[in-house]
N, C-alpha and C positions, 0 to 999 in steps of 0.2 A: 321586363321589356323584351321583348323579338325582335330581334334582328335577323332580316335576308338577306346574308351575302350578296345572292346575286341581285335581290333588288339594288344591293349598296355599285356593286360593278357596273351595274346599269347607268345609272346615274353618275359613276365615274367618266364613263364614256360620254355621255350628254353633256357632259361639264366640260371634256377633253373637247367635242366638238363643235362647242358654243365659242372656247378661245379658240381655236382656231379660224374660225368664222369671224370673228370680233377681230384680229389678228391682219385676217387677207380683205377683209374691210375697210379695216384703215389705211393699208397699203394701196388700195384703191383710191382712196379716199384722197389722199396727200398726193393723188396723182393731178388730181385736178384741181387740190388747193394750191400748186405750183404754179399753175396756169395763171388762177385767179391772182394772185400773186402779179404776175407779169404785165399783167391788165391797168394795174392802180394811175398808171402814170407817174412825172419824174418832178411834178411841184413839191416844194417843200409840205403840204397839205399831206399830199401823198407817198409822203418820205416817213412823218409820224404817222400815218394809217399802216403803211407796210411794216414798221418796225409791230404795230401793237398787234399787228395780225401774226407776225412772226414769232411773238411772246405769246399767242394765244395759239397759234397751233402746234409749237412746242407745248405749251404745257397740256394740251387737249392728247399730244404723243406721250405724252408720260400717267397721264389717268388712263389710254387704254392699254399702255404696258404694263400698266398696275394691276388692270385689270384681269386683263390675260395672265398675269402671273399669280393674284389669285386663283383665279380658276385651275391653273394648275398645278397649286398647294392639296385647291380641296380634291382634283384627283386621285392623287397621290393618298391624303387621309382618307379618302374614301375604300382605293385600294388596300391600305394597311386595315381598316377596319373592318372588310370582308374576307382580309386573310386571318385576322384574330379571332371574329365571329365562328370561322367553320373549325377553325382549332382548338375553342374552346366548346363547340360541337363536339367535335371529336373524342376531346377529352372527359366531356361529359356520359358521353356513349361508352368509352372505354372504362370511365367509376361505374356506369351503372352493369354494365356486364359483367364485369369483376365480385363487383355485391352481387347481382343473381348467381353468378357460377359458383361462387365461395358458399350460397346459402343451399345452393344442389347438393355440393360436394358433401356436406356436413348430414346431409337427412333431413334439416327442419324442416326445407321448403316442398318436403316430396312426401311426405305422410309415412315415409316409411320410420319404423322404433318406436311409435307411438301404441300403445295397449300390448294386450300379449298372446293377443292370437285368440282368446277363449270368449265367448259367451255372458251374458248378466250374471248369469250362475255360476258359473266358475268352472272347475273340473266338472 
């Protein structure tokens, strides 16, 4: 499998700035559910309506805090997993240079100590 770092950083970022957006959304959001809120009236009708609204948009604050804070788990793993990819890049680059340079060093890989210099014939 291939992995691109930076595709992974990428997509770190698009994830960073989906919570945040999801984030000042809701903050928006709860500006004008306060309102709506104020609206209901003061009967008993609308004593149970406000309470179930008040239960429902706490709990609708805590799915998009969740969610938002997904979001910035999978940052974070996406982060670590493009600092893993290019250092295990790296280190891949560095085994392979290592084996060519070691097979230089030695002659195999360079033709050279092979035959003895002379001809089919010999002397």
């Amino acid at each position: 499998m291939e992995v691109n770092p930076d595709e992974l950083v990428k997509l770190a970022a698009q994830s960073q700035s989906a919570a945040q957006v999801l984030s000042s959304q809701w903050a928006e959001a709860q500006l004008s559910l306060a309102v709506a809120h104020d609206s209901l009236g003061d009967s008993p009708a609308a004593g149970a309506l406000a309470d179930t609204y008040d239960t429902a948009t706490a709990a609708a604050d805590q799915v998009v805090k969740s969610l938002s804070q997904v979001l910035m788990n999978g940052v974070q793993a996406l982060e670590q997993a493009a600092y893993d990819a290019r250092e295990a890049d790296d280190k891949a680059t560095e085994a392979f240079l290592s084996v060519r340079d070691s097979g230089a060093d030695d002659g195999k890989s360079s033709g050279k100590g092979h035959g003895n210099g002379h001809g089919k014939g010999g002397h």
